[in-house]
BATOR-381750 format. One record per residue: residue number from 1; x, y, z of N, C-alpha, C in turn. Coordinates in Angstrom, 1 decimal, padded with zeros to 4 digits. Layout:
BEGIN
NODE   nr  n_east  n_north    n_up  ca_east  ca_north   ca_up  c_east  c_north    c_up
NODE  NUM       X        Y       Z        X         Y       Z       X        Y       Z
...
This chain:
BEGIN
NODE   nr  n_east  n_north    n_up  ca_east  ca_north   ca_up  c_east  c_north    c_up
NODE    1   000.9   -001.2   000.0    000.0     000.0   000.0   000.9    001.2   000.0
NODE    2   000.9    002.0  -001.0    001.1     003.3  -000.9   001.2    004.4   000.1
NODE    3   002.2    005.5   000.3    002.4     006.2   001.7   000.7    006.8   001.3
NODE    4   000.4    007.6   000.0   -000.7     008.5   000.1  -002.1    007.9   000.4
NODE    5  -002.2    006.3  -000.2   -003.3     005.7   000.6  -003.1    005.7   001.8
NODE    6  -002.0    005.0   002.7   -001.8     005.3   004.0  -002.6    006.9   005.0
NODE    7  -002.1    007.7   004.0   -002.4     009.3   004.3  -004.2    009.3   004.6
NODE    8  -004.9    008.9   003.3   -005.9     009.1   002.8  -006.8    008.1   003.8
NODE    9  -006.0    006.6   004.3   -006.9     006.0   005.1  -007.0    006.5   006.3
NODE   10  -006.1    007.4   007.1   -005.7     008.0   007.9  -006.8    009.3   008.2
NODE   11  -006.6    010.2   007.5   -007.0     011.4   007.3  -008.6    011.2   007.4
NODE   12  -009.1    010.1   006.5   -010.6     009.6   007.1  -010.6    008.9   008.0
NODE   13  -009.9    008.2   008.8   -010.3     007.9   010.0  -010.0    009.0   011.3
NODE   14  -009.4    010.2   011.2   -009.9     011.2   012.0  -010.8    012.1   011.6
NODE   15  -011.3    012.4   010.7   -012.7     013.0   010.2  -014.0    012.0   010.6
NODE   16  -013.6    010.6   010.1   -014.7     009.8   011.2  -015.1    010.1   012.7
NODE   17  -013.7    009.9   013.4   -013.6     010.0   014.9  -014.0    011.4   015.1
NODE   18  -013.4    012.6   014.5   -014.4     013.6   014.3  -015.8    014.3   014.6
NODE   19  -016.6    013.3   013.5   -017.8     013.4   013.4  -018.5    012.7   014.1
NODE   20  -018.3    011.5   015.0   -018.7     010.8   015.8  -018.6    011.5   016.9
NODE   21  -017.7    012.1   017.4   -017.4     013.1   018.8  -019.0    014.4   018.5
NODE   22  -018.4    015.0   017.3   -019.7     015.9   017.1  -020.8    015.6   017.2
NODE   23  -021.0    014.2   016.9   -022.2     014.0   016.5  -023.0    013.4   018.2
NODE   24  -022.1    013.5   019.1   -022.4     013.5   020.3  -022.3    014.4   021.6
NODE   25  -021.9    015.6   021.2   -022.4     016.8   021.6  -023.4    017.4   021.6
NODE   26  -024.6    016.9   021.4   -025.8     017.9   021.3  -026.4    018.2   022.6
NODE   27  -026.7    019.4   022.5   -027.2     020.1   023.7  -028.9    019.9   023.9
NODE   28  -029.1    019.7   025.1   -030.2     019.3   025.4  -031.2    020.4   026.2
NODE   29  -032.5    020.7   025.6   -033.5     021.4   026.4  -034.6    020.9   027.2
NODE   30  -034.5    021.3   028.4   -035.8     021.2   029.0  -037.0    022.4   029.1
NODE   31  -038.2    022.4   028.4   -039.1     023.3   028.5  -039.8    023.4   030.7
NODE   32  -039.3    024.5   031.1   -039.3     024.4   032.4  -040.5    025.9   032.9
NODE   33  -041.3    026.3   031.2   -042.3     027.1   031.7  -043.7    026.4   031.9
NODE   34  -044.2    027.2   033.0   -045.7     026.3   033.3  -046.8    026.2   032.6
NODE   35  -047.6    025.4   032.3   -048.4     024.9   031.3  -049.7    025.8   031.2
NODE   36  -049.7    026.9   032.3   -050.7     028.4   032.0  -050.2    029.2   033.4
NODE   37  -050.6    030.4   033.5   -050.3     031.1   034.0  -052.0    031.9   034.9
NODE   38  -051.7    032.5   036.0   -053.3     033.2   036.1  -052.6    034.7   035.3
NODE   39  -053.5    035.2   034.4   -053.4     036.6   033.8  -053.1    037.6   034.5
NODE   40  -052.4    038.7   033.9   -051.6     039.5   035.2  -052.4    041.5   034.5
NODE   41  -053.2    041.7   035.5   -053.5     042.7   035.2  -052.5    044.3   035.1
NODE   42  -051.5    043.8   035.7   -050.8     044.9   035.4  -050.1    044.8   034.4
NODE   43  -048.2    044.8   034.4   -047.4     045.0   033.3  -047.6    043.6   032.4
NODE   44  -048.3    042.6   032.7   -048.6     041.7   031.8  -047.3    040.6   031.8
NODE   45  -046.5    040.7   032.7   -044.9     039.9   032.4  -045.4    038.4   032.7
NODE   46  -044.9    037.6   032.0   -044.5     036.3   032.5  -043.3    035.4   032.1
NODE   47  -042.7    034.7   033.7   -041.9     034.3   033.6  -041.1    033.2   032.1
NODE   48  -040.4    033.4   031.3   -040.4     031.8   030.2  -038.6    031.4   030.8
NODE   49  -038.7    030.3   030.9   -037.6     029.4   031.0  -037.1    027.9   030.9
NODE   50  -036.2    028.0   030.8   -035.5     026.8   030.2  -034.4    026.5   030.7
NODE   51  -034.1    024.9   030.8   -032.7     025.0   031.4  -032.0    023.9   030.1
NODE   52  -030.7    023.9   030.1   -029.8     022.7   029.1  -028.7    021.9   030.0
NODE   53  -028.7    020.8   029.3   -027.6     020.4   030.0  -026.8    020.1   028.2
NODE   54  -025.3    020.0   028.8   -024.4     020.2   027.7  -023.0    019.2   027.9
NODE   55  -022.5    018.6   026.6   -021.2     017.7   027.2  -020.3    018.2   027.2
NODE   56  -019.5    017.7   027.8   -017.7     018.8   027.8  -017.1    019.5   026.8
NODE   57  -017.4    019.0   025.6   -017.2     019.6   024.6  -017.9    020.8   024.4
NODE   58  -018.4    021.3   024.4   -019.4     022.3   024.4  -018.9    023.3   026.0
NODE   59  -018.2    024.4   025.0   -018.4     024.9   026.5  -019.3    026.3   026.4
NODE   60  -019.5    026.5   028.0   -020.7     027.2   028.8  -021.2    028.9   027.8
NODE   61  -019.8    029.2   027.4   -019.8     030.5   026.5  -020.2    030.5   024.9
NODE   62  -020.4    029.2   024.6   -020.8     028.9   023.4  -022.5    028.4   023.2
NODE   63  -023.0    028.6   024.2   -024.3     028.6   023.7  -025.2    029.9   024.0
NODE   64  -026.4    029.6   023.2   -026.6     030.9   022.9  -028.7    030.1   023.0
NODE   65  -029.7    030.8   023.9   -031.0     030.3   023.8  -032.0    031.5   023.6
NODE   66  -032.8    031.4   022.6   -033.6     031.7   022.2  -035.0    031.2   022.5
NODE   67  -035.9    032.1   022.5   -036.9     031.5   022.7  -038.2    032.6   021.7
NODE   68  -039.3    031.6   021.2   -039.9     032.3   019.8  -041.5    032.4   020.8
NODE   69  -042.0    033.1   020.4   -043.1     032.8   021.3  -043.8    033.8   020.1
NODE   70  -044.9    033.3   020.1   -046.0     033.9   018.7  -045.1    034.1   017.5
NODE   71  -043.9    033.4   017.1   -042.8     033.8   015.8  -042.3    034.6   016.6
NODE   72  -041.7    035.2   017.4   -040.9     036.6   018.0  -040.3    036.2   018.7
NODE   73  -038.8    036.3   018.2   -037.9     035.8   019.2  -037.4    036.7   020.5
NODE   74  -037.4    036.2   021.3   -037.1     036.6   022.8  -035.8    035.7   023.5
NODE   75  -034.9    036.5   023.7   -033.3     036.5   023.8  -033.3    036.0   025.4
NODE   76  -033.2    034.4   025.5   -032.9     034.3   027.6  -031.4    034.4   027.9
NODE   77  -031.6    034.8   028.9   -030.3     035.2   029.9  -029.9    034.0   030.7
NODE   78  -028.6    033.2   030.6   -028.3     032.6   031.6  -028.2    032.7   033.0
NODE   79  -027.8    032.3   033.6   -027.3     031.9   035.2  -025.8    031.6   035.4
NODE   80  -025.7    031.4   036.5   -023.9     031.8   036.8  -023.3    030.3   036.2
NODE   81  -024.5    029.6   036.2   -023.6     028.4   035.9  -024.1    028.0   034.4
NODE   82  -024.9    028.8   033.8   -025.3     028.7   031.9  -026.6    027.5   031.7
NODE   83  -026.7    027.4   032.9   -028.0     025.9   032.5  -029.0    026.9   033.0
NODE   84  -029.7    027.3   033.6   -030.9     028.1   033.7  -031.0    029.3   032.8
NODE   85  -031.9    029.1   031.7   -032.0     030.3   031.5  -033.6    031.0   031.4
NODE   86  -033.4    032.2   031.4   -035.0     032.6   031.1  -035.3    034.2   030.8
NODE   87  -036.3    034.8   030.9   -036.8     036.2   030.4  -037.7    035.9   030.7
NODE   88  -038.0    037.4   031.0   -040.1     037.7   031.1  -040.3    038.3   029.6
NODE   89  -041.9    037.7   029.3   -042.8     038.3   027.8  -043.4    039.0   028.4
NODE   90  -043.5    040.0   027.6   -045.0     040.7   027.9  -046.1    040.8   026.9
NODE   91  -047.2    040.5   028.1   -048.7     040.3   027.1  -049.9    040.2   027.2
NODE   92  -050.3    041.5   026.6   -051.8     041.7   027.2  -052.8    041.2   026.3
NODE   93  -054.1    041.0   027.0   -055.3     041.1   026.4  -055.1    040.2   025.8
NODE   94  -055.1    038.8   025.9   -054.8     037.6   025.5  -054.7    036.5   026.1
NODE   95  -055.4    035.8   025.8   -055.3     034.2   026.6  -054.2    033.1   026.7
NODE   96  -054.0    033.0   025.3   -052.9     031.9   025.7  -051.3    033.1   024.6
NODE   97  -050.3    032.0   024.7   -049.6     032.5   023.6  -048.4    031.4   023.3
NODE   98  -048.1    031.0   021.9   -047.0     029.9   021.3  -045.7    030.0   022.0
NODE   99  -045.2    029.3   022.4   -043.7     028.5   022.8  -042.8    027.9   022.0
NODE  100  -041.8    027.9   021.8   -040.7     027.2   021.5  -039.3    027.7   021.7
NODE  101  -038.7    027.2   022.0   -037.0     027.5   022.1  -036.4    026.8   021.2
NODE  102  -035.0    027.5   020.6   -034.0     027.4   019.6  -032.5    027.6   020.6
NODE  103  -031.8    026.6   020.4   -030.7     026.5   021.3  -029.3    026.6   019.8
NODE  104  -028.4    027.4   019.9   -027.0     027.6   019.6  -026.0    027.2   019.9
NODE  105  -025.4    026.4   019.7   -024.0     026.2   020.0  -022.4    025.6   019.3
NODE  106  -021.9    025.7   019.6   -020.5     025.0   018.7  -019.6    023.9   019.5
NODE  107  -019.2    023.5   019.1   -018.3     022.2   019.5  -016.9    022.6   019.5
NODE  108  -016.1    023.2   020.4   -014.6     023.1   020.4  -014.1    024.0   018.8
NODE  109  -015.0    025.0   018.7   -014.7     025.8   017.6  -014.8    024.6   016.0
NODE  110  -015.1    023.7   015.9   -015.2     023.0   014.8  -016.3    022.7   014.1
NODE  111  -017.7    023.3   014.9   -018.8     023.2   014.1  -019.8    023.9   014.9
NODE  112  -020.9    024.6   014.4   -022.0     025.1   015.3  -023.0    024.2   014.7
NODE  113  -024.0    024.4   015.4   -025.1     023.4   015.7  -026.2    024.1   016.2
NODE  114  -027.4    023.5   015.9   -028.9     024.0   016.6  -030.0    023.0   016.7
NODE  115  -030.6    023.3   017.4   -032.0     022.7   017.4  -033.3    023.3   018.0
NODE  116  -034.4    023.1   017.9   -035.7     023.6   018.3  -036.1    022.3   019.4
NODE  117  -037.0    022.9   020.3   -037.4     022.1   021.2  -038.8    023.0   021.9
NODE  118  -040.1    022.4   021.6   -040.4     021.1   021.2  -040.3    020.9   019.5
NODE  119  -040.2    020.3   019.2   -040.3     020.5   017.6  -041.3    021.3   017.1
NODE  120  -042.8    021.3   017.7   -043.4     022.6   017.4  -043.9    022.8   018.3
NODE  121  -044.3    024.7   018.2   -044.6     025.1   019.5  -045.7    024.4   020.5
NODE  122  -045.8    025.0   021.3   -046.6     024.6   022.8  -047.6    026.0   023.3
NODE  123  -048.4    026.0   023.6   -049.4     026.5   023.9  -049.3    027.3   025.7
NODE  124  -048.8    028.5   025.9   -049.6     028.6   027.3  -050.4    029.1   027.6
NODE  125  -051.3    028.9   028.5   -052.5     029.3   028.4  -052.2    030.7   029.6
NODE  126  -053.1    031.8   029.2   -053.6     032.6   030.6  -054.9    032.9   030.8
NODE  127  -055.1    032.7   031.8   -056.3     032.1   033.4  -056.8    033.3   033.2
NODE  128  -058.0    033.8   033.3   -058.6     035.4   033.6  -058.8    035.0   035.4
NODE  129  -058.6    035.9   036.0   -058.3     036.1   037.0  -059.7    036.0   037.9
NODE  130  -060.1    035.5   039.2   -062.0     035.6   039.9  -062.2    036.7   039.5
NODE  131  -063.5    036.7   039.3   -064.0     037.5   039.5  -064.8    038.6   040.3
NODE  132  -065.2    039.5   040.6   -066.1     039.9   041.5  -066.9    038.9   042.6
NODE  133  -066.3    038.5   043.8   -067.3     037.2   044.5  -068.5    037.9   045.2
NODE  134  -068.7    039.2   045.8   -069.4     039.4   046.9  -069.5    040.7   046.9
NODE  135  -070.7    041.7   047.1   -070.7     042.9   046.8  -071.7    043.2   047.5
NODE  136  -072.1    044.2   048.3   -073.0     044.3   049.9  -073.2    046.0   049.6
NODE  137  -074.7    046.4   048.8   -075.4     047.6   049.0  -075.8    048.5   049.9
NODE  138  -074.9    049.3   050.4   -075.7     050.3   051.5  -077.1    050.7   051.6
NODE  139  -078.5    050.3   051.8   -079.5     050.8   051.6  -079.7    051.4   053.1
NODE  140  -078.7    052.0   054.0   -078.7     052.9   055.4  -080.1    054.1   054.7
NODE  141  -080.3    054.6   053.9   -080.4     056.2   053.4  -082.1    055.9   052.9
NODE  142  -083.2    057.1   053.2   -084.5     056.3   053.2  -084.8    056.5   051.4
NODE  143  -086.0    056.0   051.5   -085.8     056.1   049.5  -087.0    055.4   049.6
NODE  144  -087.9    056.1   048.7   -089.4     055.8   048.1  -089.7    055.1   047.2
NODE  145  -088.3    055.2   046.2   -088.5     054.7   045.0  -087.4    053.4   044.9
NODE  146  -087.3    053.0   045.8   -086.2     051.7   045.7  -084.8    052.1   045.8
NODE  147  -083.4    051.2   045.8   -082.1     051.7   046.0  -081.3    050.9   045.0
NODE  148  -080.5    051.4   044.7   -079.9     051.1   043.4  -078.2    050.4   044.0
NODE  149  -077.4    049.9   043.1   -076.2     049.8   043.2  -075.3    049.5   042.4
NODE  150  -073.9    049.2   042.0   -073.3     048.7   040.8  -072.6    047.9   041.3
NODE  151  -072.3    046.1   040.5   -071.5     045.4   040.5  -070.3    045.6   039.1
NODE  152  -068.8    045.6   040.0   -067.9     046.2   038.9  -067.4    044.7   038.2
NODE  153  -067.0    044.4   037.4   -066.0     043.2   036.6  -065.5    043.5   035.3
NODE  154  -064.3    042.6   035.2   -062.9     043.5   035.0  -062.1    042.2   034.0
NODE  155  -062.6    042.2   033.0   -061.9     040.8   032.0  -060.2    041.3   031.0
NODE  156  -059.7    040.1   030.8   -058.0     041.1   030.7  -057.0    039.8   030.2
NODE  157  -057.8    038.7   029.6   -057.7     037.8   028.2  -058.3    037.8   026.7
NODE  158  -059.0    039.1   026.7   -059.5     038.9   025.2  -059.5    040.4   025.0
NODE  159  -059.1    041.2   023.5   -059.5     042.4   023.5  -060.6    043.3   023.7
NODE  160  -062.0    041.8   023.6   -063.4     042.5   023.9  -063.8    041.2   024.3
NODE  161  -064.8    041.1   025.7   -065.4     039.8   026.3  -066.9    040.8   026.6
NODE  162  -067.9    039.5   025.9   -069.0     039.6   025.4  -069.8    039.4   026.4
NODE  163  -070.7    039.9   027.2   -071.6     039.6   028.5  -073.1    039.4   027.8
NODE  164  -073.1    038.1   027.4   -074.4     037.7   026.9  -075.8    037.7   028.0
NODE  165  -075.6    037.6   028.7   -076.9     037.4   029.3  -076.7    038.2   031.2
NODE  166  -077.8    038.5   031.9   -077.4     038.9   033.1  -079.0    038.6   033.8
NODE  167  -079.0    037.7   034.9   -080.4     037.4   036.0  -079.6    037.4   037.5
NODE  168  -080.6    037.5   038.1   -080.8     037.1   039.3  -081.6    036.2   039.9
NODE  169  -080.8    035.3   040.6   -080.8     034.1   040.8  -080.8    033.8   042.6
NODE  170  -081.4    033.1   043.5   -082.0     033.0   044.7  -080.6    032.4   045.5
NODE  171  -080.7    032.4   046.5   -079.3     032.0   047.1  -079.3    030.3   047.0
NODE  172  -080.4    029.9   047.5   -080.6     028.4   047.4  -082.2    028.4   047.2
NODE  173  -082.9    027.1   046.9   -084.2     027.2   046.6  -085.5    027.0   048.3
NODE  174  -084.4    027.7   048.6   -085.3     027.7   050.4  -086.2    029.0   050.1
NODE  175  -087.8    028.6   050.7   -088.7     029.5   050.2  -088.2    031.3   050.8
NODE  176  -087.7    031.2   051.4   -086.6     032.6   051.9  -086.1    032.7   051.1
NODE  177  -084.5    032.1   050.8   -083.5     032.9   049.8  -084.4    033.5   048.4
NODE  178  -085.4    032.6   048.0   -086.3     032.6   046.6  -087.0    034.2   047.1
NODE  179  -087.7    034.6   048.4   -088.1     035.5   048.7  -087.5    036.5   048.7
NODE  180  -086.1    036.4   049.2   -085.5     037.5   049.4  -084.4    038.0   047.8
NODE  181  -084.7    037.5   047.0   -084.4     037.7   045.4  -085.3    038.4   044.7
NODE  182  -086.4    038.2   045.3   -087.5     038.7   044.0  -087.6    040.4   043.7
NODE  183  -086.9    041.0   044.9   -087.0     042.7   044.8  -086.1    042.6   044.3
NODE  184  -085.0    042.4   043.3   -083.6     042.8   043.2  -084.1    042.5   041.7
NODE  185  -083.7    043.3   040.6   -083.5     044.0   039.1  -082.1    043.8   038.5
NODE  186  -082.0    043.4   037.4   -080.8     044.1   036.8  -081.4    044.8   035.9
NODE  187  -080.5    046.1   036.0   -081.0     047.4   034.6  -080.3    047.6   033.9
NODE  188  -079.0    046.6   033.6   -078.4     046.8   032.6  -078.4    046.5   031.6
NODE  189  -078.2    046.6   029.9   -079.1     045.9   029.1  -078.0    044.8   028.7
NODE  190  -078.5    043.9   027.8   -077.2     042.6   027.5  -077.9    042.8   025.5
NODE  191  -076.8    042.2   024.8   -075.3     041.6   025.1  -074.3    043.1   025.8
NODE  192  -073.9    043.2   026.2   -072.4     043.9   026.9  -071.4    043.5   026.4
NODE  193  -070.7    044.6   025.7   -069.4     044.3   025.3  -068.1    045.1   025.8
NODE  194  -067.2    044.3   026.4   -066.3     044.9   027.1  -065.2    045.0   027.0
NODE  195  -064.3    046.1   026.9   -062.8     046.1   026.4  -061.9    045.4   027.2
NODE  196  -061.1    045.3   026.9   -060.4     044.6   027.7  -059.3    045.3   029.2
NODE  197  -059.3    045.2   030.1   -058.7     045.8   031.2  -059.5    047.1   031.6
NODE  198  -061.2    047.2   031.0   -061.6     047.9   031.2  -063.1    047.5   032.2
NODE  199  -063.3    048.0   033.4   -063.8     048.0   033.9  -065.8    048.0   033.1
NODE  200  -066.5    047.0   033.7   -067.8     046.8   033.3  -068.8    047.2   034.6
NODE  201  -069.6    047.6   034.1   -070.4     048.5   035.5  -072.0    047.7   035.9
NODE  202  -072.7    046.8   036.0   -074.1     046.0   036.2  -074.4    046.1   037.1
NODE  203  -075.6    047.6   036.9   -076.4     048.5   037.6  -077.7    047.7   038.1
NODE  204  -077.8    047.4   039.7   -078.8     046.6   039.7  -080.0    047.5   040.6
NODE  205  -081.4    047.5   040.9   -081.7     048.1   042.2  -083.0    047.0   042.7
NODE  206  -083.2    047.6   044.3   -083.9     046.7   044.8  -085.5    047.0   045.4
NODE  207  -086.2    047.1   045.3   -087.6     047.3   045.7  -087.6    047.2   047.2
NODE  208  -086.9    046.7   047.8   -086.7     045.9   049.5  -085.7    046.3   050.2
NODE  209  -085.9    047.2   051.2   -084.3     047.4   051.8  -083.7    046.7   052.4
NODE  210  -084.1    045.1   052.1   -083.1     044.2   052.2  -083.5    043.1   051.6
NODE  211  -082.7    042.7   050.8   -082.6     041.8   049.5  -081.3    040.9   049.6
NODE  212  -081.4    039.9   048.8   -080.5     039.0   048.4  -080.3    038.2   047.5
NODE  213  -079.3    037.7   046.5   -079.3     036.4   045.7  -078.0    036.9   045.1
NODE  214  -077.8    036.2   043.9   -076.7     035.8   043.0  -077.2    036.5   041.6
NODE  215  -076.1    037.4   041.7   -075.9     037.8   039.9  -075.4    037.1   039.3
NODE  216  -075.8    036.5   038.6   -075.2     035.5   037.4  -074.9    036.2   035.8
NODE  217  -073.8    035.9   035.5   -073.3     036.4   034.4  -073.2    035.5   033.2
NODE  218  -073.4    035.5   032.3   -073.0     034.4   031.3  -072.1    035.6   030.1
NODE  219  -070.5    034.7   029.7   -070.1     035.2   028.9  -069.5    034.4   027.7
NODE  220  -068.6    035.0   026.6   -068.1     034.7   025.6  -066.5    033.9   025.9
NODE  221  -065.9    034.1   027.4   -064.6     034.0   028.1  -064.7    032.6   028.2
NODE  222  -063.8    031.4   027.3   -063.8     030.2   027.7  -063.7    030.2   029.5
NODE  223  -062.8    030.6   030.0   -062.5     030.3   031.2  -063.5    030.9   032.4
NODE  224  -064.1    031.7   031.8   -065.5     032.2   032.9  -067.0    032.0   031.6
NODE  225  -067.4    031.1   031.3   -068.2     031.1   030.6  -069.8    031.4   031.7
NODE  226  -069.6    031.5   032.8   -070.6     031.7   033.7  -069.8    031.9   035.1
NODE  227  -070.9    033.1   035.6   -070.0     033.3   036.9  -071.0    034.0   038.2
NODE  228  -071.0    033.9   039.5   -071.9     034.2   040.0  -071.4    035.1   041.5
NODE  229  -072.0    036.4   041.6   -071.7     037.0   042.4  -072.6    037.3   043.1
NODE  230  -072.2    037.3   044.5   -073.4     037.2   045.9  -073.5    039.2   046.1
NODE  231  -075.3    038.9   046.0   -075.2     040.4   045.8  -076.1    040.7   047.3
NODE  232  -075.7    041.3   048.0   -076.4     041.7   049.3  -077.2    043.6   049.6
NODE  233  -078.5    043.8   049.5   -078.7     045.0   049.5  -079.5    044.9   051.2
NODE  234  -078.5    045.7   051.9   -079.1     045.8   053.2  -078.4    047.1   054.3
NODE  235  -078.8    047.8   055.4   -078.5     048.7   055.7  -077.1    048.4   056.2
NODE  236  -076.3    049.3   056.0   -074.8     049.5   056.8  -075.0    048.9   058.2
NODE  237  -074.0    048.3   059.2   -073.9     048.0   060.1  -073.8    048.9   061.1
């Protein structure tokens, strides 16, 4: 055999050993954000993170994580030791929004590399937050003509949430609670449409200066498609 076949069988068996080394460096993601969030009425932040684990070859300054959320990439920041990483999104008026991470890296300066994880995105959901539970009318003040009051609610996953329907409803079907519901109105009219992070106003009043039952709401909001708030019209203590 020839010195240059010698060379030639040589030269590919380090490009083999090579590529077998590379080909076992790949960096690994774990998706480490939670599977929904409750909705955040203020700056809208939520936490996204990820952590990798990586083999010797691969060192800590050579990777680089990305993370796409609705197509928009968002740049995570590691930790002192490069496996945690993460960023807050911000995002209003919206229920869920797409996930995925894109990880960078190189191998001992001889090749860069990538991958996506999960292979397609992931879904997180955000929770609209309780609503109004319990709301108690001052009727202290005398009044001929009945006493009025407003129940507020406050939706802040959709840019407009629909308030299809609005009753009043008895506390339980005991000939009392049924009694003490019948003076109480809603005067607000329906459908109701509401912006989002904007306050909804369901003006109710009562014939009885002391009244009781459940406002019930029905909306367009998967997550509150019905919701019920204990309404109390009775004098201050």
């Amino acid at each position: 055999m020839g010195l240059q076949a010698v060379r030639f069988i040589g030269l590919g068996a380090v490009l083999g050993l090579a590529g077998a080394v590379v080909g076992g460096c790949d960096v690994r993601i774990q998706d480490d954000t939670p599977a929904q969030y409750r909705a955040d009425n203020g700056l809208g932040m939520y936490q996204v993170k990820a952590s990798i684990s990586r083999p010797a070859l691969v060192a800590p300054d050579s990777v680089f994580v990305t993370a796409f959320i609705d197509d928009k990439p968002l740049r995570l920041e590691p930790d002192a030791s490069g496996t945690q990483w993460q960023a807050l999104y911000s995002v209003r008026c919206h229920s869920r929004f797409a996930l995925q991470y894109h990880a960078v890296w190189s191998v001992q300066s001889i090749t860069t590399r990538n991958t996506f994880f999960p292979a397609h995105p992931r879904s997180v959901r955000l929770i609209e937050p309780p609503l109004t539970a319990e709301v108690k009318i001052d009727t202290s003040a005398r009044s001929h003509k009945g006493w009025s009051g407003v129940v507020h609610y406050q939706f802040i996953t959709a840019p407009t949430t629909k308030i299809s329907a609005l009753r009043i409803e008895p506390l339980s079907e005991s000939p009392a609670d049924r009694q003490a519901a019948e003076p109480i109105e809603v005067t607000t009219a329906t459908p109701l449409y509401v912006p989002c992070a904007m306050p909804a106003e369901i003006t109710l009043s009562s014939s009885a200066q002391r009244a009781r039952g459940f406002l019930v709401i029905e909306t367009d909001d998967p997550s509150v498609p019905r919701w019920r708030t204990r309404v109390e019209f009775a004098p201050a203590a």
